[in-house]
C-alpha positions as CSV (number, residue, x, y, z in Angstrom):
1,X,-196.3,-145.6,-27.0
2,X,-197.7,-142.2,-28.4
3,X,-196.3,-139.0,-27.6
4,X,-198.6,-136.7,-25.3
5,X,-198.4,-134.5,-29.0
6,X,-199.9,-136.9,-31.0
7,X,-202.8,-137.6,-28.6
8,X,-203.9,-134.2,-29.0
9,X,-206.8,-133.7,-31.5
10,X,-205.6,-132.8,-35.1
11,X,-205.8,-129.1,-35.4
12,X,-206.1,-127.7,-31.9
13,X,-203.4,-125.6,-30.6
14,X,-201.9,-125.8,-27.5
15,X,-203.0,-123.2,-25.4
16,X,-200.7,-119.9,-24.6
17,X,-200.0,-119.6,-21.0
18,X,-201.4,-115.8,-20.2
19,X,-199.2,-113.2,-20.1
20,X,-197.7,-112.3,-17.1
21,X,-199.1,-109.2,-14.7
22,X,-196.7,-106.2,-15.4
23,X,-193.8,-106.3,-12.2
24,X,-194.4,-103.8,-9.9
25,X,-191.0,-102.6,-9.6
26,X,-191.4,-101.6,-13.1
27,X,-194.6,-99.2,-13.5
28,X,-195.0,-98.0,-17.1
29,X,-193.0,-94.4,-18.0
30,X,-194.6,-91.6,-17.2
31,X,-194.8,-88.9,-19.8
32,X,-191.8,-86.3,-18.8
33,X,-193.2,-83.1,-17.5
34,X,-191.5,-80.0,-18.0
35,X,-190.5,-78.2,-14.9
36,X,-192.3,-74.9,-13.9
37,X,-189.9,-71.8,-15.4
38,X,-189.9,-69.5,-12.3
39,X,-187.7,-66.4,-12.3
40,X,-186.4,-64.2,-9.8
41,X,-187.0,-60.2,-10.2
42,X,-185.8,-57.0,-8.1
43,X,-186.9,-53.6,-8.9
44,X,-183.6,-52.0,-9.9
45,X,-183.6,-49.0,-7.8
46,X,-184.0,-51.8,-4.8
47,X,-186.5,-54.1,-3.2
48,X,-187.2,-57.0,-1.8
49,X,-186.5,-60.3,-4.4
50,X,-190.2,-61.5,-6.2
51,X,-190.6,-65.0,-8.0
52,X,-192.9,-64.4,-11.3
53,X,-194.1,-67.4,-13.7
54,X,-196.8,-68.3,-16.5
55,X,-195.7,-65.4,-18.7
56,X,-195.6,-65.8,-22.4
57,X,-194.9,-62.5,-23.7
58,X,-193.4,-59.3,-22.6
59,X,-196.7,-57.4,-22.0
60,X,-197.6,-60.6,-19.6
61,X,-193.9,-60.9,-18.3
62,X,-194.2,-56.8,-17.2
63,X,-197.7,-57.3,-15.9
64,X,-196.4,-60.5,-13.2
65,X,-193.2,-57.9,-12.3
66,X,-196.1,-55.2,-11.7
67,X,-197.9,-57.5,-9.8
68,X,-195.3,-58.9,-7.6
69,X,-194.4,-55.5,-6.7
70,X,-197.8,-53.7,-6.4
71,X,-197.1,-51.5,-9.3
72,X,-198.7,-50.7,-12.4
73,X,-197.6,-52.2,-15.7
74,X,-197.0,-49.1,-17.6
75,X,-194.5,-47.7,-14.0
76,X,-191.8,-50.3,-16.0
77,X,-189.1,-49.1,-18.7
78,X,-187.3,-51.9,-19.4
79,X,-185.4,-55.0,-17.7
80,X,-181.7,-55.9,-17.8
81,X,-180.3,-59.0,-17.0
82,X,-178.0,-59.9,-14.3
83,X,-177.6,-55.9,-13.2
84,X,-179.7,-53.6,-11.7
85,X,-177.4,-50.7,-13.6
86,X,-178.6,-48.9,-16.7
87,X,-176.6,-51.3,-18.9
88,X,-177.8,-51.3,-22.4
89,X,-175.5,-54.5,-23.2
90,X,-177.8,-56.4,-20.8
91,X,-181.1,-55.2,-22.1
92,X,-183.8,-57.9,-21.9
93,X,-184.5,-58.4,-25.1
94,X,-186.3,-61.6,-27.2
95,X,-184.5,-64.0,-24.8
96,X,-183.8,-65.0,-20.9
97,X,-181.4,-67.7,-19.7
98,X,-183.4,-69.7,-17.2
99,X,-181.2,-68.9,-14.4
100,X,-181.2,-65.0,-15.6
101,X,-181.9,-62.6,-12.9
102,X,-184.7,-59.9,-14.0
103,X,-184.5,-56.3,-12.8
104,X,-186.8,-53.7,-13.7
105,X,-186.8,-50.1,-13.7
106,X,-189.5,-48.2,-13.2
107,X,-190.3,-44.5,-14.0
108,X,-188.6,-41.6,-12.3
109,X,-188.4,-37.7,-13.1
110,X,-190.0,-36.5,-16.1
111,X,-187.7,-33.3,-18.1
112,X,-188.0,-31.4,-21.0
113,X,-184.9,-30.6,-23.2
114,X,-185.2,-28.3,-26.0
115,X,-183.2,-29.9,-29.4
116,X,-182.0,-27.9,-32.2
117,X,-181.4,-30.1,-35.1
118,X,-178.4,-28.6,-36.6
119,X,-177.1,-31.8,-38.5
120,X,-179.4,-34.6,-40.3
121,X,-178.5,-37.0,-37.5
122,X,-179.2,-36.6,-33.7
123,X,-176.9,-39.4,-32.9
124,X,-179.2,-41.5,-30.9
125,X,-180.3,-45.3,-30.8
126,X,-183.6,-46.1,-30.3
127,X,-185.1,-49.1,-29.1
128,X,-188.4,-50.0,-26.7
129,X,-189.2,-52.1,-24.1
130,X,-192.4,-54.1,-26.8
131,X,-195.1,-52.7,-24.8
132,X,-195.4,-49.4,-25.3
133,X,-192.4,-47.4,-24.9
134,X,-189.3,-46.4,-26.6
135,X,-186.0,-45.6,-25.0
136,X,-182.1,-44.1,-25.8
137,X,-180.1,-47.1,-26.3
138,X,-177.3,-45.3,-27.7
139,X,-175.5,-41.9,-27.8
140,X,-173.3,-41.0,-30.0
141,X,-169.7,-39.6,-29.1
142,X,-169.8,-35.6,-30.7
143,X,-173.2,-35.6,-31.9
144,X,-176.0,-33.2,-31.2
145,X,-177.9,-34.8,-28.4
146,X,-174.3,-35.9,-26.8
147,X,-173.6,-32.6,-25.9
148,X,-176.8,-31.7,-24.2
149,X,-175.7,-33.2,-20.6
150,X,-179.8,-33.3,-19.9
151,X,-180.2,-36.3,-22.1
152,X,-178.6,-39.6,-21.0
153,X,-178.9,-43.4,-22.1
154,X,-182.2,-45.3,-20.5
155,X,-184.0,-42.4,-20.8
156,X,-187.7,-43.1,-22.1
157,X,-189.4,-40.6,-25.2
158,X,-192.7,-39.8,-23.9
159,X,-193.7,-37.4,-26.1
160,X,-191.9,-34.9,-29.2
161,X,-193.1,-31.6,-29.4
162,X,-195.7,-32.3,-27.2
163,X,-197.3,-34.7,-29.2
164,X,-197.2,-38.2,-27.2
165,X,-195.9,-41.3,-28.5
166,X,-196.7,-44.0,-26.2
167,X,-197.8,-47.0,-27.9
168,X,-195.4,-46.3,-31.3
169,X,-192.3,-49.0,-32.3
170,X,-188.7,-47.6,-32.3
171,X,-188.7,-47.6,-35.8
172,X,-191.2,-44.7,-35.6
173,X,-189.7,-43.1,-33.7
174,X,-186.7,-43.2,-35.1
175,X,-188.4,-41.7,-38.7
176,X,-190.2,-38.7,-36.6
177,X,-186.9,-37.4,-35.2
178,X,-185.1,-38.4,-39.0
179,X,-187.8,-35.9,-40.5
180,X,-187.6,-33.1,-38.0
181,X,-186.7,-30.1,-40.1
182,X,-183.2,-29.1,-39.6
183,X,-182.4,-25.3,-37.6
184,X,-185.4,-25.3,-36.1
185,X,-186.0,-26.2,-32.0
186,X,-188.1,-28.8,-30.9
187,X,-188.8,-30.5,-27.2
188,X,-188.1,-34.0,-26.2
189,X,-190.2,-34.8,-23.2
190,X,-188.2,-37.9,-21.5
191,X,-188.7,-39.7,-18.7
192,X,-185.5,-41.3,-16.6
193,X,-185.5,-44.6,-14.7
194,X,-185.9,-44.7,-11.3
195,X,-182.3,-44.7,-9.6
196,X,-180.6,-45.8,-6.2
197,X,-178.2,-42.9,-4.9
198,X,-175.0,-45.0,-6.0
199,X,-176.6,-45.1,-9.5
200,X,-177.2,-41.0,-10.1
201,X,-175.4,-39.1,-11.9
202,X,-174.2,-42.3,-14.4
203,X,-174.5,-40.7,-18.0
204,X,-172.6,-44.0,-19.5
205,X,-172.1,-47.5,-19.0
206,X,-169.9,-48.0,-15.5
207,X,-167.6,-50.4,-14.1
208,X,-168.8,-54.1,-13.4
209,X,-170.0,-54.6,-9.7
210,X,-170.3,-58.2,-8.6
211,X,-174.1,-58.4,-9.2
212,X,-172.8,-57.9,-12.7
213,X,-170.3,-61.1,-12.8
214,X,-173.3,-63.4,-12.9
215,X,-173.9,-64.8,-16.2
216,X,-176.7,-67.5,-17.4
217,X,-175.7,-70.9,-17.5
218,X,-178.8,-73.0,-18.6
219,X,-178.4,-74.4,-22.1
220,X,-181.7,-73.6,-22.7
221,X,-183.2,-69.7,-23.0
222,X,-187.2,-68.7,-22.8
223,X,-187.6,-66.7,-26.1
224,X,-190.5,-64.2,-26.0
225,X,-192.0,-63.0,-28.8
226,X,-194.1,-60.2,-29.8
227,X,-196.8,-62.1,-31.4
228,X,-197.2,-65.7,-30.4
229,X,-196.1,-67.3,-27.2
230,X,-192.7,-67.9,-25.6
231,X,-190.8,-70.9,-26.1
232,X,-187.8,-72.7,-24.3
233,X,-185.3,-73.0,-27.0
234,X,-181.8,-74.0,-27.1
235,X,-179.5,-71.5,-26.9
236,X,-178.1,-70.0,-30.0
237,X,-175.6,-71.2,-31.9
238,X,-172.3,-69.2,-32.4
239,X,-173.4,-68.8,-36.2
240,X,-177.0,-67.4,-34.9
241,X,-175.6,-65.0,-32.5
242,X,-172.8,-63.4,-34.3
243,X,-175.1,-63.2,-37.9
244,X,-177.9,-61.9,-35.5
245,X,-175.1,-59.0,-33.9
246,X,-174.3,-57.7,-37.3
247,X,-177.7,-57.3,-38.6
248,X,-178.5,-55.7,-35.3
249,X,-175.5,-53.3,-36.2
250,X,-176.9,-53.0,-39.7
251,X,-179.8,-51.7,-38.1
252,X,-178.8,-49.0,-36.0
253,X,-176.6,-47.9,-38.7
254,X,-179.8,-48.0,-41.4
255,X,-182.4,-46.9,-39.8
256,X,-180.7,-45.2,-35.7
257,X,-182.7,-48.4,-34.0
258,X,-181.3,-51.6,-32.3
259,X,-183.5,-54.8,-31.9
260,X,-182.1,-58.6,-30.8
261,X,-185.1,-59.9,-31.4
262,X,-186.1,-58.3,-35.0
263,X,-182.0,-59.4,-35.8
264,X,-182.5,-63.1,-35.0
265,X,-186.1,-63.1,-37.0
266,X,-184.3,-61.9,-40.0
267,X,-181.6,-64.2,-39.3
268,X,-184.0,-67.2,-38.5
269,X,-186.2,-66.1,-42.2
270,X,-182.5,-66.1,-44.0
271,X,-182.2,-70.2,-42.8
272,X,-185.6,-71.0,-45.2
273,X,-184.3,-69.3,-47.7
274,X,-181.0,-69.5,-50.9
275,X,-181.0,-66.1,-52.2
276,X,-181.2,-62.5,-51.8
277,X,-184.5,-62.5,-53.8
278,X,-186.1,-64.9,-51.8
279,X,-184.9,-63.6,-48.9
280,X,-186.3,-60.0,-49.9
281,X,-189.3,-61.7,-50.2
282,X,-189.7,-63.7,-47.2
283,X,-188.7,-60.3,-45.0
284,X,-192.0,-58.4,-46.6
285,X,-194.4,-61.7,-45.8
286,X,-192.7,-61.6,-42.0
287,X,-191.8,-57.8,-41.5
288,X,-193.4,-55.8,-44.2
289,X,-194.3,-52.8,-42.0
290,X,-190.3,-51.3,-41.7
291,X,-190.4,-51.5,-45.4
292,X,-186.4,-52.1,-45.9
293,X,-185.2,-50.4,-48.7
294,X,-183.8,-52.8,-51.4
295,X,-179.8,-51.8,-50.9
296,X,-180.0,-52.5,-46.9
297,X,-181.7,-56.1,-47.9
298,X,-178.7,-56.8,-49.4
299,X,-176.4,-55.9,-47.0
300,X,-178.1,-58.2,-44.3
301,X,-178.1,-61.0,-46.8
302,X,-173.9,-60.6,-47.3
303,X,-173.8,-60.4,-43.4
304,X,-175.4,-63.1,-42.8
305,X,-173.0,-64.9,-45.1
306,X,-170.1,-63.4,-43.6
307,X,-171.0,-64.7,-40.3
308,X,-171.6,-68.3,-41.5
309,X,-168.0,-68.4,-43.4
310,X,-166.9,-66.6,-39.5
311,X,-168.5,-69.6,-37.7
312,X,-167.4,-72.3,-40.3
């Protein structure tokens, strides 16, 4: 008796049963969408909490904290972090935790304070806010501008004798005030954040209040950039921040600026590269416009190691 195999016709395949219909309690995965980053602002002299989003930059981030607020763009200094204080170690900088809490402050008195430049340094830190305006970070015990009580840290330079400079980078203004001629008097025109009345009168950092205690948690920070859009990146490693604090204190002792976000680009162009030459090289492709002298290249090359053999 034949097999039902061997009654089939030589060469035809059995046919393939058809494949069954996808289950329905297993639809197919969906591509995984990135929730919306949506942070929480105050103005830091007080107001009523704002939600902003869809910034990529810190021109766009100050224009959605204008917004919320019914302010204009160029009323902001600066944002901190976690405090509504005047607290220079919570300056926003390139970076935000996602659960960071942004305050702003916004313009208050305009003074005048007449400067004689008696030494070749002034003693201050500059910095600015990327859009526009440069601000005291720093003052330093016994120099000049320490002992004019007028002057105090957060203060915003609107002009130097008169002659504006809105718009310029820190760096600029750190060389215009470097090449004042000594003995001779000129005007800061500054302009000093809006304060509540528990804030006035604070010349240096204070004590911690509880709004202060709060600290980011997220793994992952937003990092804005000056050119190009933001990104959500991990947060930095413990080689990245510490090589990134040195060359930020390279800087202010160089060139009287401080800048987290120029640090960790020279940190991040140091990864690409295995020397000092090539590093020198890579900084004028990336930053060529501060034009580091040769002998302060070096020294951010040897920090950078230092920090690496630090962090193992």
């Amino acid at each position: 008796m034949e097999s039902a195999a061997a009654r089939e016709a030589p060469g035809a395949e059995a046919p393939r049963p058809p494949a069954p219909p996808p289950s329905p309690s297993e639809p197919p995965a969906a591509p995984r969408a990135r929730p919306r980053l949506v942070f929480r602002t105050q103005l830091a002299h007080g107001s009523p909490t704002g939600k902003i989003e869809g910034f990529t930059n810190v021109r766009e981030l100050y224009a959605k904290i204008a917004e919320a607020f019914g302010i204009a763009p160029t009323e902001i200094l600066f944002c901190t972090l976690n405090s509504h204080k005047v607290d220079m170690q919570k300056l926003l900088g390139g970076q935000i935790g996602l659960e960071d809490f942004i305050f702003a402050h916004v313009r208050g008195e305009t003074k005048e304070v007449e400067v004689t430049k008696t030494e070749d340094a002034l003693g201050l830190t500059i910095t600015d806010n990327g859009a526009g305006y440069a601000f005291i970070k720093r003052i330093k015990e016994g120099s000049i501008i320490n002992r004019i009580e007028a002057v105090c840290v957060g203060d915003s330079i609107e002009a130097i004798n008169d002659q504006s400079i809105v718009g310029c980078r820190h760096y600029e203004v750190a060389k215009m005030l470097r090449e004042l001629p000594k003995s001779q008097p000129f005007t800061l025109r500054l302009v000093r954040p809006k304060r509540a009345f528990d804030m006035i009168g604070q010349r240096s950092r204070s004590s911690k209040c509880p709004m202060d205690a709060k600290v980011t948690s997220g793994r992952e920070t937003l990092r804005l950039r000056s050119g190009g859009a933001a990104t959500v990146e991990e947060v930095p490693s413990e080689f990245e921040e510490e090589a990134s604090r040195r060359v930020d204190d390279l800087l202010e002792s160089y060139m009287g600026i401080r800048d987290p976000e120029l640090a960790s680009t020279m940190v991040e162009t140091s990864k690409k590269t295995v020397s000092v030459q090539e590093f020198a090289r890579h900084l004028d492709s990336v930053l060529g416009e501060f034009a580091f002298p040769d002998e302060f290249v070096v020294e951010v090359w040897a920090a950078i190691g230092e920090a690496r053999e630090a962090c193992g």
